[in-house]
Every structure is written in structure tokens, then in C-alpha cells.
C-alpha angles and dihedrals in degrees: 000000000000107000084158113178087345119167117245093158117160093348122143123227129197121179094341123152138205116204109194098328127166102229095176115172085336108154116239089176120158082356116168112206134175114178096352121158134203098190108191076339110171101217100156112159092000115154105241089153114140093003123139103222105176114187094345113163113222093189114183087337118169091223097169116150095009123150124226107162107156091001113160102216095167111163090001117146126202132201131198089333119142123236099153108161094000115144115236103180107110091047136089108235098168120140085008122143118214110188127190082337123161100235096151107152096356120145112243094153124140093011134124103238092160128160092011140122140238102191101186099329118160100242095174115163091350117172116226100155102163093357115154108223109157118165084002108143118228099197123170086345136160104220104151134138089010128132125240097160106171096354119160107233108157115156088009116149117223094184109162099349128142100221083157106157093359108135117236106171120143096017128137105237104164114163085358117152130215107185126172089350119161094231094180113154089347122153117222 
């Protein structure tokens, strides 16, 4: 289905699927979405800025070039979708999954990403300077090289994951676990 620079512009979605869709350029501004889901959706430079997505499913979404500037993505999960070198920082990730997902490089720093999850997400060389991420799981997770100065990440779960060479000074790790991590060349 071609909804090809298509307007969805302040809708609202509840419970609405796309099955293989083409959503090129198509504008999500000011959305509103519960249970929404984008299934191989191809959504690359499509306008999400200022939408409310709550529990929305990006599932094996092409996602390159979107913009998500004051998105609200509570409770989204994303999977196999690639955000490598994407910039975060002017949207609310709390409570997001992100599955198998391709964040190398990407700028998570100074965000609440509490109480989610990175499942064998590539992390590599992640920044997450001044990121809350309290009770977030790290599993099977590749998480080197990355930067979490200063990062709150009490109660987090590192189970599985390579952090080998990620600095973690300054950060607040209390009842943090690091379980089966690969530490090698790490700063604490």
C-alpha cells in the first residue's frame, strides 16, 4: 500500500495497523497513537515531530532521515529498525523497547530512558552523557565503546552484554548488575 507523502497530521489512531506500507515523507505531526502498529513499514523522512505515540510497534521499520523532535514515544517498541547515529535528544524514550535495533552511534544523552530495554541492540559507541536509565536491561547487548559519564543507572541490568571500553565514570549504579558483561578495558 503507497500512502506516499500522505498527510496524517493531528489523527488520532487506536489500534490501527500497516501492513507493509510505503510512508514515504508522509507527515505524523502532532499524531496521537495507542496501540498502533508500522509493520515493514517504510517511514524514511517521515515528520513524527511533536507526536504522542503510546505503545506504538515499529517492527522491522526502515525509519532513515525521520524526524522525531519533541516526539512523545512512551511505552514504543522498536524492532530491527535501524537508528544508527540518530540524535535522540529532543525525544521522550521512557518505557521504549528497542529489540535487535541498529543504535550505533546514536545520542541518547541527557534523556530518561527508564524502565526500558535494549535486547540485543548494537550500542556501539552510544552516547548516554547524563541519561537517566534507571531499571533499563542491557541483554545480549553491544554496548562497547559507548559513554554513559555521569549516567544514572541504578537497578540497571547489564546481562550478556559486551561494555567493553564504555566509560562509565561518575555514574550512579547502585544495585546495578553486570552479569556475564564482557568489562574488558571499561572505566568505573
Amino acid at each position: 500500500v503507497s500512502f506516499i507523502e500522505t498527510d496524517f497530521s493531528q489523527a488520532s489512531m487506536l489500534n490501527t495497523s500497516f501492513i507493509n506500507p510505503d510512508m514515504t515523507a508522509c507527515c505524523f505531526a502532532e499524531i496521537k497513537t495507542e496501540n498502533t502498529s508500522f509493520l515493514n513499514a517504510t517511514l524514511n523522512n517521515a515528520d513524527f515531530k511533536n507526536s504522542e505515540q503510546f505503545r506504538t510497534n515499529f517492527l522491522e521499520a526502515e525509519m532513515k532521515g525521520v524526524g522525531l523532535e519533541a516526539a512523545n514515544m512512551d511505552t514504543t517498541f522498536f524492532y530491527k529498525t535501524d537508528f544508527s547515529g540518530y540524535d535522540f535528544t529532543q525525544v521522550n524514550l521512557t518505557k521504549c523497547q528497542f529489540h535487535e535495533t541498529d543504535l550505533a552511534q546514536t545520542n541518547f544523552s541527557g534523556l530518561d530512558v527508564s524502565l526500558g530495554g535494549f535486547m540485543g541492540a548494537d550500542l556501539t559507541g552510544a552516547n548516554f552523557t547524563n541519561t537517566t536509565a534507571n531499571n533499563c536491561l542491557y541483554i545480549n547487548a553491544t554496548v562497547k565503546n559507548a559513554n554513559f559519564y555521569a549516567a544514572k543507572l541504578n537497578q540497571a541490568m547489564f546481562i550478556d552484554a559486551d561494555v567493553s571500553l564504555t566509560d562509565f565514570s561518575h555514574c550512579s549504579m547502585e544495585q546495578a548488575q553486570l552479569t556475564n558483561a564482557n568489562c574488558t578495558g571499561a572505566l568505573f
